[in-house]
Biopython code that builds the backbone (N, CA, C, O; Angstrom):
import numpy as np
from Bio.PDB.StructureBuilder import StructureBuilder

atoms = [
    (1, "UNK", "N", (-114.569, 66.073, -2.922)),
    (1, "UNK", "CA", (-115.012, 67.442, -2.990)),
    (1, "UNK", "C", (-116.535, 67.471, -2.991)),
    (1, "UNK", "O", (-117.004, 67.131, -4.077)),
    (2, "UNK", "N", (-117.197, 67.706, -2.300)),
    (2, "UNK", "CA", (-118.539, 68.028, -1.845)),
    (2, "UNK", "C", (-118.868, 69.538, -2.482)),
    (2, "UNK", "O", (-118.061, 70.460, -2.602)),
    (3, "UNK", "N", (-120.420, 69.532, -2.893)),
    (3, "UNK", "CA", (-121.129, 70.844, -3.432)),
    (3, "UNK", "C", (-120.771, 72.047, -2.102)),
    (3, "UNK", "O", (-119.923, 71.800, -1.245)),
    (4, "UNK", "N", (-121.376, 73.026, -2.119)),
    (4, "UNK", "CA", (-121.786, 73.880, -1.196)),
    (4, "UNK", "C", (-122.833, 73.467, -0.036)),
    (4, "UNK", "O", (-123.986, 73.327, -0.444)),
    (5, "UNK", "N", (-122.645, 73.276, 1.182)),
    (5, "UNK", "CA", (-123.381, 73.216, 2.177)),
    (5, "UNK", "C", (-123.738, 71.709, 2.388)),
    (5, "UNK", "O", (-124.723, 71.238, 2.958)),
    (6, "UNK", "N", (-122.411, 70.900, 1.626)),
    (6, "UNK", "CA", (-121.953, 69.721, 2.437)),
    (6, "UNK", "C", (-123.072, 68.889, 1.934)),
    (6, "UNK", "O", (-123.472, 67.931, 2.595)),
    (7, "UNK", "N", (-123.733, 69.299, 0.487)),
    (7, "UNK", "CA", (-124.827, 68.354, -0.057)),
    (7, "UNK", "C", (-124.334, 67.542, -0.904)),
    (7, "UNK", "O", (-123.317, 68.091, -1.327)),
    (8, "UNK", "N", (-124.459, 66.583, -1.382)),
    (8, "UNK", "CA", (-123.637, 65.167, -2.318)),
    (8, "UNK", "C", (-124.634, 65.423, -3.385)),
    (8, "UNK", "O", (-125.788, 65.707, -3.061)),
    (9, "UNK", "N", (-124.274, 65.343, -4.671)),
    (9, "UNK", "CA", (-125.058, 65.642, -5.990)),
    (9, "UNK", "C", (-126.329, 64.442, -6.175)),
    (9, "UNK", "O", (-126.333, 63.764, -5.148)),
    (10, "UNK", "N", (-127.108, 64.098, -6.884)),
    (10, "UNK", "CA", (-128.123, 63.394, -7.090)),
    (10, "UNK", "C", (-128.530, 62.909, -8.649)),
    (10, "UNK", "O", (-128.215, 63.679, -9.556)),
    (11, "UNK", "N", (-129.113, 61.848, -8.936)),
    (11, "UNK", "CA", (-129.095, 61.302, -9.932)),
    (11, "UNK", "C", (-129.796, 62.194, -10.762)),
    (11, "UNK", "O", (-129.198, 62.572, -11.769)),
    (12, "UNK", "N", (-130.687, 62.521, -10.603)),
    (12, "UNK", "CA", (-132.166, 63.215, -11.348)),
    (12, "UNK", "C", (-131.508, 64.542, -11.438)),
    (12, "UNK", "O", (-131.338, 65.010, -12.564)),
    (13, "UNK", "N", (-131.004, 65.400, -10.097)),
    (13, "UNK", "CA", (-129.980, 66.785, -10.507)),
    (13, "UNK", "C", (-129.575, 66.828, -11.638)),
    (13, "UNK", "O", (-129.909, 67.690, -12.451)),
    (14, "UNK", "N", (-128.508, 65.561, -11.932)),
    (14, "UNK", "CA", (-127.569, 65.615, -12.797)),
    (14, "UNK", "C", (-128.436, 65.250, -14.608)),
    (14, "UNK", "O", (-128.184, 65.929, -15.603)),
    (15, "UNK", "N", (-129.325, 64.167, -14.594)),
    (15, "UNK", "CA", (-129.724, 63.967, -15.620)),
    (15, "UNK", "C", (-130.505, 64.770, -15.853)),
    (15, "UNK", "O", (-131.018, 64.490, -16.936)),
    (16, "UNK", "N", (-131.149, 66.160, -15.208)),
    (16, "UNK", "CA", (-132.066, 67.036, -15.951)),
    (16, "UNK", "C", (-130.819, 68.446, -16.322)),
    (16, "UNK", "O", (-131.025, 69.263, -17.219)),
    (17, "UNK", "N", (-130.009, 68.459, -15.739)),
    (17, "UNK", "CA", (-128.659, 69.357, -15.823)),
    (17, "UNK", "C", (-128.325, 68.604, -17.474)),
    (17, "UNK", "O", (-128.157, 69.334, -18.451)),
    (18, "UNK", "N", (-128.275, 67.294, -17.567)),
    (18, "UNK", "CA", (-127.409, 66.799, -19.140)),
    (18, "UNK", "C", (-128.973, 67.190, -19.817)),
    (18, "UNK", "O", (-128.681, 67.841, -20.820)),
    (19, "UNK", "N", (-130.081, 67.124, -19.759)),
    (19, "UNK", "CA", (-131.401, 67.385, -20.621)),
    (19, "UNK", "C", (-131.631, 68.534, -21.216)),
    (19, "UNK", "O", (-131.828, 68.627, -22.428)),
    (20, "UNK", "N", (-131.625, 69.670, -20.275)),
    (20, "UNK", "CA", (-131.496, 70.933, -20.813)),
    (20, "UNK", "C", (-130.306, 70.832, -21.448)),
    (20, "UNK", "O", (-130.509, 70.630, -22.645)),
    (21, "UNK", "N", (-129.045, 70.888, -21.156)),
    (21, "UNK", "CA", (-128.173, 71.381, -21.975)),
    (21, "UNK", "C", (-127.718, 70.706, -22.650)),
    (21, "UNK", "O", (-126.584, 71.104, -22.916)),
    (22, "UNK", "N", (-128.001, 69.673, -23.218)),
    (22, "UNK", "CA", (-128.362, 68.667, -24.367)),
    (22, "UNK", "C", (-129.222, 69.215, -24.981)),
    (22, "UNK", "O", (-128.677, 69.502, -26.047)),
    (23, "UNK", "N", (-130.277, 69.573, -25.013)),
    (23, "UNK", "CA", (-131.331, 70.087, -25.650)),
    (23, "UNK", "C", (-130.865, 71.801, -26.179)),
    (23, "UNK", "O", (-131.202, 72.249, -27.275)),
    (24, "UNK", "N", (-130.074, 72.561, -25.191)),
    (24, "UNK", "CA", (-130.251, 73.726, -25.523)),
    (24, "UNK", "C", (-128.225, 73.695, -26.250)),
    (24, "UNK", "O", (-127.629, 74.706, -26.623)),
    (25, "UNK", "N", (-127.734, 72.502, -26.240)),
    (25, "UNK", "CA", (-125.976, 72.644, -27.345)),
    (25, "UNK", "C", (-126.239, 71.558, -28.034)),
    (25, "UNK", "O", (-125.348, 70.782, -28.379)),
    (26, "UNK", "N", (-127.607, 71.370, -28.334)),
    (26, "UNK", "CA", (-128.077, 70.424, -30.251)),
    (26, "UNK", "C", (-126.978, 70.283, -31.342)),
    (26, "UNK", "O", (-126.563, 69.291, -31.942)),
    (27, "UNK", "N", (-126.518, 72.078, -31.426)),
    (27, "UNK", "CA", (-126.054, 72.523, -32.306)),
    (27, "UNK", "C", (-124.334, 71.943, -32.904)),
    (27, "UNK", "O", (-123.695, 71.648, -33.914)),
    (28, "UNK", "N", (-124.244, 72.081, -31.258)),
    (28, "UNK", "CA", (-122.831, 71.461, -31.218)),
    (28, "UNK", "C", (-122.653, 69.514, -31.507)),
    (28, "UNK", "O", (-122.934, 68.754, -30.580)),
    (29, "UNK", "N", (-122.263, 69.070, -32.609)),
    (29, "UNK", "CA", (-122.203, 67.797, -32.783)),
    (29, "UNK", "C", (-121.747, 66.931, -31.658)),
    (29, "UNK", "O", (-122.487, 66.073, -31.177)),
    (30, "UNK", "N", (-120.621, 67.133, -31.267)),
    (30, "UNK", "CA", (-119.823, 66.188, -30.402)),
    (30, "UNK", "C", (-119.639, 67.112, -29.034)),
    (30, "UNK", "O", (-119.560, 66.471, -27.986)),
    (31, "UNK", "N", (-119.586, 68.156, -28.972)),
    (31, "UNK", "CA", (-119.324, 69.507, -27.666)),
    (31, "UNK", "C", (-120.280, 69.341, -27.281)),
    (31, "UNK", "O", (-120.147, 68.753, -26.208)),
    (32, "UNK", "N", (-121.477, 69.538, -27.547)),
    (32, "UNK", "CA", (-122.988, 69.660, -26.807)),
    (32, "UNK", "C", (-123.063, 68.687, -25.950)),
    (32, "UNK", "O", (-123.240, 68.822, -24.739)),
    (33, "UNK", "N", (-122.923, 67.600, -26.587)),
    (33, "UNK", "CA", (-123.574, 66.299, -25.429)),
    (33, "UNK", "C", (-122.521, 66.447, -24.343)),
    (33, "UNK", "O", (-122.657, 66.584, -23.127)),
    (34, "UNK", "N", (-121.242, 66.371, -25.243)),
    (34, "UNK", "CA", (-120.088, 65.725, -24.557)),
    (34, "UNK", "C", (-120.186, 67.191, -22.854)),
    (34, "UNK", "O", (-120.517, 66.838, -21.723)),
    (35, "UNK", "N", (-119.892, 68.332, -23.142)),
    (35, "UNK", "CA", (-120.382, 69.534, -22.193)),
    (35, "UNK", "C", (-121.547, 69.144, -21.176)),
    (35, "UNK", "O", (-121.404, 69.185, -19.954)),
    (36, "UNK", "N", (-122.462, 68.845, -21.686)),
    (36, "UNK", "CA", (-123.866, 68.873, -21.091)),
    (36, "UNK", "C", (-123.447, 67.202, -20.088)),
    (36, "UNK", "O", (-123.895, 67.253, -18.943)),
    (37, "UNK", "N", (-122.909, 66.257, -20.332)),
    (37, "UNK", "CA", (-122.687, 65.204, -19.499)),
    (37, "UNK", "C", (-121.775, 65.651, -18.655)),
    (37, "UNK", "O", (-122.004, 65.419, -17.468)),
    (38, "UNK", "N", (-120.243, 66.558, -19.071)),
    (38, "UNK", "CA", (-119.735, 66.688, -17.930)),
    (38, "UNK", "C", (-120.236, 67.683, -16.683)),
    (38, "UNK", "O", (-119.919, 67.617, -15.495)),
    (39, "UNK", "N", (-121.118, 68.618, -17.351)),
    (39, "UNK", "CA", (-121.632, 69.545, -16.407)),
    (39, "UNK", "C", (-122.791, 68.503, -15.624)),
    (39, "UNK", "O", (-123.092, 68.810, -14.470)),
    (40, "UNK", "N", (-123.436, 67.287, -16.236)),
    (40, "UNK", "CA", (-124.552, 66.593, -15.636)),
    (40, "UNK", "C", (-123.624, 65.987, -14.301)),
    (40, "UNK", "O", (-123.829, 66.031, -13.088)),
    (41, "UNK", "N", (-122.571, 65.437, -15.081)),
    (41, "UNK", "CA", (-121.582, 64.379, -13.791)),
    (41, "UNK", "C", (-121.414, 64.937, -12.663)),
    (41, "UNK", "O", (-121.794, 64.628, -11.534)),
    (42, "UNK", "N", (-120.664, 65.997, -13.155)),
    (42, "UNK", "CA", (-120.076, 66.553, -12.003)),
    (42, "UNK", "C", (-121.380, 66.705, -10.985)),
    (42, "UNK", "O", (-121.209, 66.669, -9.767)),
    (43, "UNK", "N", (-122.570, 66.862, -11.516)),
    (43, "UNK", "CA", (-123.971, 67.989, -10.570)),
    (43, "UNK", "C", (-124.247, 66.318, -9.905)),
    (43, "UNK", "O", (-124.714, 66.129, -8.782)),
    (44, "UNK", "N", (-123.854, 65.224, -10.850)),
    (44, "UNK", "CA", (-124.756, 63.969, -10.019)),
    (44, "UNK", "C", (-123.636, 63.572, -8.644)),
    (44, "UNK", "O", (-124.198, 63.467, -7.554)),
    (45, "UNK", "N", (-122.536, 63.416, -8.662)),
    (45, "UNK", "CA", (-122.195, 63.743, -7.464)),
    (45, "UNK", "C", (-120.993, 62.562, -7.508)),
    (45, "UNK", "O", (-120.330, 62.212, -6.531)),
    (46, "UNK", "N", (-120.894, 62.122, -8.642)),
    (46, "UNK", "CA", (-119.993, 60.603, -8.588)),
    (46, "UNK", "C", (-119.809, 59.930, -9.836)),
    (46, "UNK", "O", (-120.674, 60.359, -10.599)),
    (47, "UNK", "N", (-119.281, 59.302, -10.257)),
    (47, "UNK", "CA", (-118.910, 58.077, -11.548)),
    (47, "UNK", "C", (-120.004, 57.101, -11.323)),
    (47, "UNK", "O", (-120.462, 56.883, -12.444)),
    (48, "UNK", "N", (-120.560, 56.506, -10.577)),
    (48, "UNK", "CA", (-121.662, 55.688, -11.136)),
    (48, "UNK", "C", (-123.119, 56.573, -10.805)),
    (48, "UNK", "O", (-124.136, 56.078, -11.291)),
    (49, "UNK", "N", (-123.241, 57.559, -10.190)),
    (49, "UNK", "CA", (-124.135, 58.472, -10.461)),
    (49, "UNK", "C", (-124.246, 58.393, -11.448)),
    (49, "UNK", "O", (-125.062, 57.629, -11.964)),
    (50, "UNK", "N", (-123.297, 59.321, -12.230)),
    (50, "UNK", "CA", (-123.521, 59.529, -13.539)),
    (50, "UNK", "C", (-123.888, 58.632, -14.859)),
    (50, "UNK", "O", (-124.656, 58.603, -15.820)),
    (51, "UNK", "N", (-122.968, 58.024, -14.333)),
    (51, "UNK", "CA", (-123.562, 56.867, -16.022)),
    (51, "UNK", "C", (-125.195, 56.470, -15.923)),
    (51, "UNK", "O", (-126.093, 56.257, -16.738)),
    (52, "UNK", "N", (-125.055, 56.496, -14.347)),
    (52, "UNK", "CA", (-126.870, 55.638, -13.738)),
    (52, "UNK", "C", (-127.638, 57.117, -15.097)),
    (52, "UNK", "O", (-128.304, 56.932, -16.115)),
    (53, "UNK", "N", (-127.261, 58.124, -14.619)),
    (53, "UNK", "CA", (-128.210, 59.764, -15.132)),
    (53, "UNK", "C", (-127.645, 59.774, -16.418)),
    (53, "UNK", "O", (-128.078, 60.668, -17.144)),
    (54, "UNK", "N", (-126.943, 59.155, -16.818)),
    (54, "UNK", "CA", (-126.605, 59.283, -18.383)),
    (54, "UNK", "C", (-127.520, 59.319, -19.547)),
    (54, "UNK", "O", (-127.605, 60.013, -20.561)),
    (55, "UNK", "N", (-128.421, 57.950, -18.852)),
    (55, "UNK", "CA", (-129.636, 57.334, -20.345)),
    (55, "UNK", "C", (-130.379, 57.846, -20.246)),
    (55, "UNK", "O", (-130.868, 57.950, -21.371)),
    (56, "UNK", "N", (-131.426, 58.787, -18.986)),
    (56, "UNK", "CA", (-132.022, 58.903, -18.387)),
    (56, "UNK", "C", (-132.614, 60.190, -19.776)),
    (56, "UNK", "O", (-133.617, 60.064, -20.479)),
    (57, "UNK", "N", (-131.738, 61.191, -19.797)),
    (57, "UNK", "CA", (-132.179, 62.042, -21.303)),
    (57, "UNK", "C", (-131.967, 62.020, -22.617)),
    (57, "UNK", "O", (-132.334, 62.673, -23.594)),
    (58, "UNK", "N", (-130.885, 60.572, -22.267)),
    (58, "UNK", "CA", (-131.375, 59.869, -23.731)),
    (58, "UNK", "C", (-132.608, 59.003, -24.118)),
    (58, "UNK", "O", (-132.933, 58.935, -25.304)),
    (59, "UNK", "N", (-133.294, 58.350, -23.175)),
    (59, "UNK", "CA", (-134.345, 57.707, -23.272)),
    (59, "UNK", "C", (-135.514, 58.673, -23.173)),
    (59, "UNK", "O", (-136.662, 58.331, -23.457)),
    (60, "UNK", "N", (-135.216, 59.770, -22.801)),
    (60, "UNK", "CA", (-136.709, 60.705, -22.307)),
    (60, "UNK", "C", (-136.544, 61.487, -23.488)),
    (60, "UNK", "O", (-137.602, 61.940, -23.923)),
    (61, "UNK", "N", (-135.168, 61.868, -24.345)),
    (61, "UNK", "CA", (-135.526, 62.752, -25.972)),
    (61, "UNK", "C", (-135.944, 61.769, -26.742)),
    (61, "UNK", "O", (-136.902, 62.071, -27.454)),
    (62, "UNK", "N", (-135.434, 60.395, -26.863)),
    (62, "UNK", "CA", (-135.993, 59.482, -28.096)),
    (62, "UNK", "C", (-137.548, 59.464, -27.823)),
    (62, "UNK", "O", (-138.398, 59.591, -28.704)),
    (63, "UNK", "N", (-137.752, 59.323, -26.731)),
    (63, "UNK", "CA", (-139.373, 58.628, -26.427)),
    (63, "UNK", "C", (-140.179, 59.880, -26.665)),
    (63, "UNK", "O", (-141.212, 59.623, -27.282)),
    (64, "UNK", "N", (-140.035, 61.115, -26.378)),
    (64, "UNK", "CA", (-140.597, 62.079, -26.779)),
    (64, "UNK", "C", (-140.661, 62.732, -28.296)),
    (64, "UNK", "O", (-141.489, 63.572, -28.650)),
    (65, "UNK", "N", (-139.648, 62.188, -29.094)),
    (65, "UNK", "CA", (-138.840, 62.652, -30.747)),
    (65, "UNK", "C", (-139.976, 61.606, -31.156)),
    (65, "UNK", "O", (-140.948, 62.026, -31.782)),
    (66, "UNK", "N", (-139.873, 60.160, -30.795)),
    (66, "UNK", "CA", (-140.993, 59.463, -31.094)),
    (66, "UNK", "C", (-142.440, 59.225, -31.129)),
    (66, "UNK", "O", (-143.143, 58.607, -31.928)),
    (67, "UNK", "N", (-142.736, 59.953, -29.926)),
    (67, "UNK", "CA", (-144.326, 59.867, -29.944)),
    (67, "UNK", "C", (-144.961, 61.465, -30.334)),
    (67, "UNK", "O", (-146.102, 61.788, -30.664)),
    (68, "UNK", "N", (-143.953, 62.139, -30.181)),
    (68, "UNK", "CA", (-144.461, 63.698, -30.884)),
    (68, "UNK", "C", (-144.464, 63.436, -32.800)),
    (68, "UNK", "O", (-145.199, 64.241, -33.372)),
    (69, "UNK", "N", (-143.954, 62.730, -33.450)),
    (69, "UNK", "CA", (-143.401, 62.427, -34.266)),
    (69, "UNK", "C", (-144.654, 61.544, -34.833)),
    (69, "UNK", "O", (-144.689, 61.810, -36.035)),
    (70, "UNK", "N", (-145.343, 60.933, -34.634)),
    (70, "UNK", "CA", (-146.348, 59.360, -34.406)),
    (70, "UNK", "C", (-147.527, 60.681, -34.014)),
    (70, "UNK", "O", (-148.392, 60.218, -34.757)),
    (71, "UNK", "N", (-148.025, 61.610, -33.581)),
    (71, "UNK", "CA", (-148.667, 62.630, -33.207)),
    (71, "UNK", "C", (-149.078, 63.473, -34.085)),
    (71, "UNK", "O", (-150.170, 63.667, -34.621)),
    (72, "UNK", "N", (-147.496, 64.217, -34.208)),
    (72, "UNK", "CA", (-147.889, 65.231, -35.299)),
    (72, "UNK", "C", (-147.638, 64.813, -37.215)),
    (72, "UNK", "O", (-147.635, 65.535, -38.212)),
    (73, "UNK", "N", (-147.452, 63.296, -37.014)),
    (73, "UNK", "CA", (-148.207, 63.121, -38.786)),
    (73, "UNK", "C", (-149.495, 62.636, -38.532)),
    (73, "UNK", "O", (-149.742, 62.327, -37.366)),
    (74, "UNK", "N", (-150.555, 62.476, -39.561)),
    (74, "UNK", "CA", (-151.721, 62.295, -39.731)),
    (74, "UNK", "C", (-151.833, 60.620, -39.995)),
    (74, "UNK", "O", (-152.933, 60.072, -40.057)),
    (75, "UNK", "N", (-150.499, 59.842, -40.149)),
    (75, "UNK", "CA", (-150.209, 58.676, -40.628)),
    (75, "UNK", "C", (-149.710, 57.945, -39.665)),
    (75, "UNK", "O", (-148.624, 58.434, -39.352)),
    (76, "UNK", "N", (-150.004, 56.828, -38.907)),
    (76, "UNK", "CA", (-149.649, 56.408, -37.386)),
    (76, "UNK", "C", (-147.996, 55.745, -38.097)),
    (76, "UNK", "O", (-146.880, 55.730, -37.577)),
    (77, "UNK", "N", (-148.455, 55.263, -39.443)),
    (77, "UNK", "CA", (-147.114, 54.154, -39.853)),
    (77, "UNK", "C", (-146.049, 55.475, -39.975)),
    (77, "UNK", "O", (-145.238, 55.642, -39.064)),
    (78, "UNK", "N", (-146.078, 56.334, -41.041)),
    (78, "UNK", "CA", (-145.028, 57.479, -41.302)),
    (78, "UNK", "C", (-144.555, 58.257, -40.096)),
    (78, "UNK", "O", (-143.418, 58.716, -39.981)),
    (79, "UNK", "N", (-145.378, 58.348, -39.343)),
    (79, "UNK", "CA", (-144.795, 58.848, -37.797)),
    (79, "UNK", "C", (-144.425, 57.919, -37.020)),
    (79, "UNK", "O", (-143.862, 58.407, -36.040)),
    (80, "UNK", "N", (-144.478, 56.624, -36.983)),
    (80, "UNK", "CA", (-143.846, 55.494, -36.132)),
    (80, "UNK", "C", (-142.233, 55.510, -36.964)),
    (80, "UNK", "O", (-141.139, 55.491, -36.401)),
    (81, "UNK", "N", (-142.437, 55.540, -38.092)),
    (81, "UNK", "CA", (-140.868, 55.352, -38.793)),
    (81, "UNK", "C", (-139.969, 56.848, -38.632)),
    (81, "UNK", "O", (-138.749, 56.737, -38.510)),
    (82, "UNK", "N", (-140.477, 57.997, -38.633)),
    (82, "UNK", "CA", (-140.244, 58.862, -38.455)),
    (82, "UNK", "C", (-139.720, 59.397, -36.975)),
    (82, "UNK", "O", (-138.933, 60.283, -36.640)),
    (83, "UNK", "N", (-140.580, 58.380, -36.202)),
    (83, "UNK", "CA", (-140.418, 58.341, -34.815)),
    (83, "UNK", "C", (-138.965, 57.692, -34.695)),
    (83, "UNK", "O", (-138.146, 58.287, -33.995)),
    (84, "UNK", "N", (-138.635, 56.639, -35.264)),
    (84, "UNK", "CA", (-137.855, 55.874, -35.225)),
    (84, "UNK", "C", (-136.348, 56.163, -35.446)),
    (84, "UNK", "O", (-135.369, 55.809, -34.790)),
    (85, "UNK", "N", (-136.463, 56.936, -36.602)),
    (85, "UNK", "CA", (-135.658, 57.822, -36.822)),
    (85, "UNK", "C", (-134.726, 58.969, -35.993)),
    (85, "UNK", "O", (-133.517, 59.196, -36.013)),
    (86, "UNK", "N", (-136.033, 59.686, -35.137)),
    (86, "UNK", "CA", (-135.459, 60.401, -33.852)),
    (86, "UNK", "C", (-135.044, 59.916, -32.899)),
    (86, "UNK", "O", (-134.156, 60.409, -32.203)),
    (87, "UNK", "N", (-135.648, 58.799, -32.684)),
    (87, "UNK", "CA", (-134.754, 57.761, -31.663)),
    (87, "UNK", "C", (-132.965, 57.430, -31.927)),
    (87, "UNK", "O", (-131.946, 57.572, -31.251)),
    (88, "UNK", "N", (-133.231, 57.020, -33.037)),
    (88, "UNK", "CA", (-132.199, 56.729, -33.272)),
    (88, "UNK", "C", (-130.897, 57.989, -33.261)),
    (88, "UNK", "O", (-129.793, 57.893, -32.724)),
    (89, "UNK", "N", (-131.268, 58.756, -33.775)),
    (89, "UNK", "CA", (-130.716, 60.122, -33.077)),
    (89, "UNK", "C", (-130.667, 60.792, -32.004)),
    (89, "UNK", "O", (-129.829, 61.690, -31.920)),
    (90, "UNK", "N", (-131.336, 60.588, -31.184)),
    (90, "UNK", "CA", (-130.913, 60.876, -30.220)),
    (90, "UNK", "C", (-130.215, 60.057, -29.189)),
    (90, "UNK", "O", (-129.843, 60.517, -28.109)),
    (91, "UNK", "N", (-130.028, 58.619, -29.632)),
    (91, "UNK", "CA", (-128.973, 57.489, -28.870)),
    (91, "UNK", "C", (-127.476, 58.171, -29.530)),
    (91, "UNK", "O", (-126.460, 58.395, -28.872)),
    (92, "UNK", "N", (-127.628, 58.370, -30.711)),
    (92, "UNK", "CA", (-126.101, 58.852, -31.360)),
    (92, "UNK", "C", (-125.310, 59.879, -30.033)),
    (92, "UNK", "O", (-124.084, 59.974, -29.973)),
    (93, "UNK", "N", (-126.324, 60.646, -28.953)),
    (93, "UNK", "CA", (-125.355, 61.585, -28.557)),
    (93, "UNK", "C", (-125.147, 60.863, -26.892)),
    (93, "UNK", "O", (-124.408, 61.364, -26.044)),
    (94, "UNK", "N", (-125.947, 59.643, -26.688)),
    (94, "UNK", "CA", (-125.080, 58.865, -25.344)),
    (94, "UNK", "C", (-123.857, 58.739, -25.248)),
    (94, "UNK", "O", (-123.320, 58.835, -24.144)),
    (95, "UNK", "N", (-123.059, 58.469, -26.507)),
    (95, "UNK", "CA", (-121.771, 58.345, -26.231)),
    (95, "UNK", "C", (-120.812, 59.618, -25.605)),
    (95, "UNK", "O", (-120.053, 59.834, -24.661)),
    (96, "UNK", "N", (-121.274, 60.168, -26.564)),
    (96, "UNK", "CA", (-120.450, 61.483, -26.273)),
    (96, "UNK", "C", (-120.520, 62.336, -24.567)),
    (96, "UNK", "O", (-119.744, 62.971, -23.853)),
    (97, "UNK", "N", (-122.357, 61.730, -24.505)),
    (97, "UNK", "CA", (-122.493, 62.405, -23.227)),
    (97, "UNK", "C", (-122.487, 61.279, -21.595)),
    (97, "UNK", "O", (-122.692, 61.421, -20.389)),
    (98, "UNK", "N", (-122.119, 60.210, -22.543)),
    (98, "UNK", "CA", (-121.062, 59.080, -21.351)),
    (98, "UNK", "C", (-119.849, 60.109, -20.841)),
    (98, "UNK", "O", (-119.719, 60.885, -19.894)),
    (99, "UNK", "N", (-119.138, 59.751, -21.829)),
    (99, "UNK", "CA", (-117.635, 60.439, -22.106)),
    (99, "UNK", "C", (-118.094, 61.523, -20.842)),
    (99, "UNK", "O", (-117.509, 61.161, -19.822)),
    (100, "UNK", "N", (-118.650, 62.308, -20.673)),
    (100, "UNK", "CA", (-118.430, 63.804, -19.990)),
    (100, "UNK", "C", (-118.937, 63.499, -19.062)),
    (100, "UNK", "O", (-118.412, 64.145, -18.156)),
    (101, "UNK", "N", (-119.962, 62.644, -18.542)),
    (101, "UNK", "CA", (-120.926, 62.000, -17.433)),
    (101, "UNK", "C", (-119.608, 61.535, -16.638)),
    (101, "UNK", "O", (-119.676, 61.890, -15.461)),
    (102, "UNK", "N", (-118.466, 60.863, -16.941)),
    (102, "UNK", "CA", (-117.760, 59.895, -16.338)),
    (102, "UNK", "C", (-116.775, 61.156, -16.100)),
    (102, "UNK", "O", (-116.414, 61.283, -14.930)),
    (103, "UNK", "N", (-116.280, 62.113, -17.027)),
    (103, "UNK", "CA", (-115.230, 62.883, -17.047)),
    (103, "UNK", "C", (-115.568, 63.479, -15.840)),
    (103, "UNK", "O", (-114.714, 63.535, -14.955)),
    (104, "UNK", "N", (-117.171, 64.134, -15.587)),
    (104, "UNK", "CA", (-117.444, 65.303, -14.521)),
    (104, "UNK", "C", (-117.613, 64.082, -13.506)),
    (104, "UNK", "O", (-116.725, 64.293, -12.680)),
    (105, "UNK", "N", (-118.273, 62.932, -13.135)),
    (105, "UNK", "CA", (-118.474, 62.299, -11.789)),
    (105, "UNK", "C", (-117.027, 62.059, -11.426)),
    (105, "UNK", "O", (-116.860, 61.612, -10.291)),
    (106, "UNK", "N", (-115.971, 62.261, -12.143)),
    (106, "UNK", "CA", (-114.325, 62.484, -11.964)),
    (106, "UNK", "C", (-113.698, 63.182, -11.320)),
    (106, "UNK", "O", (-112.681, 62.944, -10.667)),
    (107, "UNK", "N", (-114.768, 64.925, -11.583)),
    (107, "UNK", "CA", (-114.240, 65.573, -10.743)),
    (107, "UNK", "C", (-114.999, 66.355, -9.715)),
    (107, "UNK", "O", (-114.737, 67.446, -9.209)),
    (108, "UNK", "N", (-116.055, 65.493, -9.518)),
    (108, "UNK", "CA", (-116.806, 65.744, -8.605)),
    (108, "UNK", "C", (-116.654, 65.371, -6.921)),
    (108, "UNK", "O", (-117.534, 65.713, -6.131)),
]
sb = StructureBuilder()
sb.init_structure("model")
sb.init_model(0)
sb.init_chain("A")
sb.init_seg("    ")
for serial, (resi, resn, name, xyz) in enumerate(atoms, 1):
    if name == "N":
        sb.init_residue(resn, " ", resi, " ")
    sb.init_atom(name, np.array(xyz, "f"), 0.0, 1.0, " ", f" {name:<3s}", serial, name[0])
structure = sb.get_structure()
């Protein structure tokens, strides 16, 4: 099943499709990511699309949770650990947004 006008989905499509809406269903523990990967999959165009676009806004929220974090304390050490912290939270929602990455390049 092909998009509209016979275009095949794309890696970067799909991983800024899981970024925003990762970012904007936070709220939702396990729904947010898990939603936001299958809507990413399906947009990347395939099953190894997707997993490829999977890390892609997990590595770009940790690295940003981290150095905004390392920024906005006045303490390079308390914001590196602090940094560290957001990292680590924001790997917690790869899984979930595997799961939906693989579910949507499924039915893409």
């Amino acid at each position: 099943m092909s998009q509209p006008g016979g275009a095949k989905g794309s890696i970067a499509v799909g991983a800024l499709w899981m970024l925003v809406l990762g970012v904007l269903l936070f709220w939702l523990p396990f729904l947010g990511p898990l939603l936001a990967g299958l809507v990413g999959g399906k947009r990347a165009g395939g099953v190894l699309a997707a997993i490829v676009a999977v890390f892609l806004p997990g590595i770009v929220t940790g690295v940003a949770m981290f150095f905004l974090a390392t920024l906005l304390s006045g303490m390079p050490v308390v914001g590196f650990m602090a940094g560290m912290g957001g990292l680590a939270l924001a790997m917690f929602q790869v899984g979930p947004l595997l799961l939906g990455a693989i579910l949507g390049g499924l039915m893409a």
